[in-house]
N, C-alpha and C positions, 0 to 999 in steps of 0.2 A: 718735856718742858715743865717748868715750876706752875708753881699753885697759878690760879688765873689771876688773882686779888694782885698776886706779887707782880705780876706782869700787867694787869689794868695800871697799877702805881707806877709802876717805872713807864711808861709808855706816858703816862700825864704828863710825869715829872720832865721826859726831853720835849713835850710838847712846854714848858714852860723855858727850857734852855735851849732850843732850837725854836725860836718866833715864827720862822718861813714855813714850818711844817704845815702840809694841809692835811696830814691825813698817817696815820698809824694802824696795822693792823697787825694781828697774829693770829696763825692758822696753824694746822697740824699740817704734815705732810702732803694729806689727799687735800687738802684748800676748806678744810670745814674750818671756821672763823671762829675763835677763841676769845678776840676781843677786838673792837675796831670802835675808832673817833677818827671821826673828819669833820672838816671845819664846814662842809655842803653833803648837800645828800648825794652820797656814792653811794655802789652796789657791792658792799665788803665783801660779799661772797661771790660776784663775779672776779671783783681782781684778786682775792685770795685764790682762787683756783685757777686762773690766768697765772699766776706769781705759781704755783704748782705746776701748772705743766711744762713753762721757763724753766723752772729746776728740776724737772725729770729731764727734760729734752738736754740741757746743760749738762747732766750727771751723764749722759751717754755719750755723748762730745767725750766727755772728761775720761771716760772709761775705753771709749774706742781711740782715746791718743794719748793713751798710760798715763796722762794728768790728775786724774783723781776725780770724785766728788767734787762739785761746786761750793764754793765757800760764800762769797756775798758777787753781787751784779749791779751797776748802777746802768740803768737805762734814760738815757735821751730820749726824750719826747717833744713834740709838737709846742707843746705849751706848759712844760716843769718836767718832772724827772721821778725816776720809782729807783728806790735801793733797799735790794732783796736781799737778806740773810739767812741762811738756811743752815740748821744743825741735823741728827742725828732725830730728833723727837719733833722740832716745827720749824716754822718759816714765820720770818717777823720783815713787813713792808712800811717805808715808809714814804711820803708823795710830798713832793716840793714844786713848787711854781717857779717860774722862771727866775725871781729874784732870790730862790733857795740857791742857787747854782754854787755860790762861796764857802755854803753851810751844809755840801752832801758829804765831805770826807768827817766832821763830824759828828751827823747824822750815823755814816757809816759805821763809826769806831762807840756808840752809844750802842748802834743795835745789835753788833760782836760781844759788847759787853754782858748784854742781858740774855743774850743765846747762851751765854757760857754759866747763867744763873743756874 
């Protein structure tokens, strides 16, 4: 994954083009937190490794039905949503509240974008 400064900036910046976002993080593979903003106090280092082990368990899914690696995940939840993107070096999360729900294939194609930085 690129420099952290490059990824604190881009993670700001969809936090000002996506409004619904509650919450951005980036980890490395094993869920050690690289850089997190949420808008309440979360436990960035529980959901980054929660968001870790979804995408190992995923990659073996993927592996034991010839599909591949996991590429991003968007999850339903109770009260908003997590869309997880994962590359080759990190994992980049980000959390939406229920009124995100319009704004996660956005969310989506922002945080592909910056996985590919």
């Amino acid at each position: 994954m690129v420099d952290k400064k490059v990824i604190e900036n881009k993670l700001a910046e969809l936090f000002d083009i996506v409004p619904e976002t509650e919450g951005l993080i980036a980890s490395d593979l094993e869920g050690k937190v690289i850089v997190g903003q949420t808008i309440t106090d979360m436990d960035h280092s529980g959901i980054a490794k929660k968001c870790s082990a979804i995408m190992k368990e995923s990659n073996e899914l993927g592996n034991n039905t010839g599909k591949g690696a996991l590429k991003s995940a968007t999850i339903e939840l109770e009260n908003g949503y997590a869309v997880i993107v994962g590359s080759n070096t990190g994992i980049l999360i980000a959390l939406a509240g229920l009124d995100g729900k319009s704004s996660l294939s956005l969310l989506k194609r922002n945080l592909v974008s910056i996985s590919n930085l």
